[in-house]
N, C-alpha and C positions, 0 to 999 in steps of 0.2 A: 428442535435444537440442532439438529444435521444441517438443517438449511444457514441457518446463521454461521455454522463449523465452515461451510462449501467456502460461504460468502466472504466470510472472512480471510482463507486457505489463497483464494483468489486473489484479494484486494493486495495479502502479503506478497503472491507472486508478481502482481503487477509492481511494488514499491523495491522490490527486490530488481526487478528487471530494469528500472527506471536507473537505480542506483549502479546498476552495470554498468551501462551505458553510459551515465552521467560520469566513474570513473575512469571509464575506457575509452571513452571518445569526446569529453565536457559535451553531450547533446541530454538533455530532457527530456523523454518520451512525454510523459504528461504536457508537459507547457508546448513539446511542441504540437501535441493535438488539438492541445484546446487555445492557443492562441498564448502562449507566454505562461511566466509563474505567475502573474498578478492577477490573471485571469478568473473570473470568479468559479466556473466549472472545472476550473485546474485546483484553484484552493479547496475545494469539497472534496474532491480528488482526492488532493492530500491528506484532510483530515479524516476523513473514512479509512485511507489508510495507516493514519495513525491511531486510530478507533482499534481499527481491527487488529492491528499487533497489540494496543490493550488489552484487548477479549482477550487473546491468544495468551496471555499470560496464565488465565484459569483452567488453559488447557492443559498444563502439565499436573502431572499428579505425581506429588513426593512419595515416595516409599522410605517408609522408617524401618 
């Protein structure tokens, strides 16, 4: 389960970083490495790391 925590933890900081960027300069990390957003290793990209801030939802734990 650590492993998928790491992978996840990752995926977020790249989606995080990408939207820096994208804010701060309108450049795309992702699309521009993998060739555009349309790109098909850009869109996997993406959705891994929209995967991953799903997971990362179960990682918060409520205290009542």
């Amino acid at each position: 389960m650590k492993t998928l925590n790491l992978v996840s933890l990752v995926l977020l900081i790249v989606g995080g970083l990408n939207w820096l960027l994208v804010g701060l300069f309108e450049w795309d990390l992702v699309g521009g490495l993998f060739g555009g957003m349309d790109s098909p290793i850009a869109k996997v990209v993406y959705i891994l790391v929209g995967l991953a801030a799903i997971y990362s939802i179960t990682l918060f734990k409520v205290n009542k």
